[in-house]
C-alpha positions in Angstrom: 220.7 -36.7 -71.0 220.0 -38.1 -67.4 217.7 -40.6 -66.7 216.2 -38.6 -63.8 215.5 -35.6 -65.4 214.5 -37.1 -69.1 211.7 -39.0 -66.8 210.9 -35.4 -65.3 210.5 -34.0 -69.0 208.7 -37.3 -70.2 206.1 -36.5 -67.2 206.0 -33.2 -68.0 205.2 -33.5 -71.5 202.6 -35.9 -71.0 201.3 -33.8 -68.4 201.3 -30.5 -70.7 200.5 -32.3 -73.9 197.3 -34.3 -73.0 196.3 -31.4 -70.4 196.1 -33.6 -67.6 194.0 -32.5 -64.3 194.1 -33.4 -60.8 190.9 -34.4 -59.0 190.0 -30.6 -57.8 190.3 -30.0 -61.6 193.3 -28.0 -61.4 196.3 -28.8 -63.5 198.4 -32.1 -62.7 201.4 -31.6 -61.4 204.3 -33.8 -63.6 206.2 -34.7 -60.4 203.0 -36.9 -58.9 203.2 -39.0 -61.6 205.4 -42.3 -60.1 208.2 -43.5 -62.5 206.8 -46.9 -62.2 203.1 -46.7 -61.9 201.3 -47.9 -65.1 200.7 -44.7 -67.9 197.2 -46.7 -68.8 194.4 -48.2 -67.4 195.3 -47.7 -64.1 194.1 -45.7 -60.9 197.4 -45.0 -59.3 198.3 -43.4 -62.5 197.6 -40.7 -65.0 195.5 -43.5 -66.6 195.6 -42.8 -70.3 193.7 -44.1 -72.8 194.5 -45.2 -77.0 193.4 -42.0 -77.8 195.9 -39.8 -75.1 198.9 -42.4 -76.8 198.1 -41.5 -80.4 198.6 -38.2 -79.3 201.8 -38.3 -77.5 203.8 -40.9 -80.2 204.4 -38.0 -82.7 205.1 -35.8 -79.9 208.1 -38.0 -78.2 209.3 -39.2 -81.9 209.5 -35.3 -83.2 211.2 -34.4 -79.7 214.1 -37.6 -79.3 214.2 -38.9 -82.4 212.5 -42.5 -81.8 209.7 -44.3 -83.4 207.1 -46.8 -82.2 206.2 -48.8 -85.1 203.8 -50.9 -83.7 201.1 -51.7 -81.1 203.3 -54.2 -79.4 206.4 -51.9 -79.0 204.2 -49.0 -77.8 203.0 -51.3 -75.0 206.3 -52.3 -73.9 207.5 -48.3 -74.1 204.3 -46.6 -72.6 204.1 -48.8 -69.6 205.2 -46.3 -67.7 207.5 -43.3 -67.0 210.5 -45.8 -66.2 210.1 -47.8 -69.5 209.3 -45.0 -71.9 212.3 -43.2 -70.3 214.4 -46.6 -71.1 212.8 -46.6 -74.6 213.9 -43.1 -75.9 217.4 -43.8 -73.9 217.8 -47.2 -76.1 216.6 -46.4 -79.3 217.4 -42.4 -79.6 219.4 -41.6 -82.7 222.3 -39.6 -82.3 
């Protein structure tokens, strides 16, 4: 797959998955999520929390075949759209 457009599905699922919302309360749209803007604690960003990450590990293992086995490597690949992107794209199994 593409690196563009597996960072529009990755935003997209994170998007659909955690149910994200705009400001007005109306549903986020994937594409104003920036490829490099932090995923967590941050502002500019969808600004996820632990809990919005436990929910979307099983969720990008089950759909590219990768696993985050620890706290550490979960940082590195949810630090934003870019990275988790570069993550699957690494360590994907065929």
């Amino acid at each position: 797959m593409q690196i563009e457009a597996l960072k529009a599905e990755l935003k997209d699922i994170i998007v659909k998955e955690l149910n994200l919302l705009d400001e007005q309360g109306n549903p986020l749209k994937p594409e104003t999520i920036a490829d490099d803007v932090p995923l967590f604690n941050d502002e500019r960003g969808p600004n996820l929390d632990s809990v919005d990450a436990l929910t979307l590990i099983p969720v990008i293992g089950d759909r590219y075949g990768v696993d985050i086995e620890d706290e550490e490597q979960g940082e590195k690949a949810f630090r934003n759209v870019a990275a988790l992107a570069a993550f699957i794209t690494e360590n994907q199994s065929e």
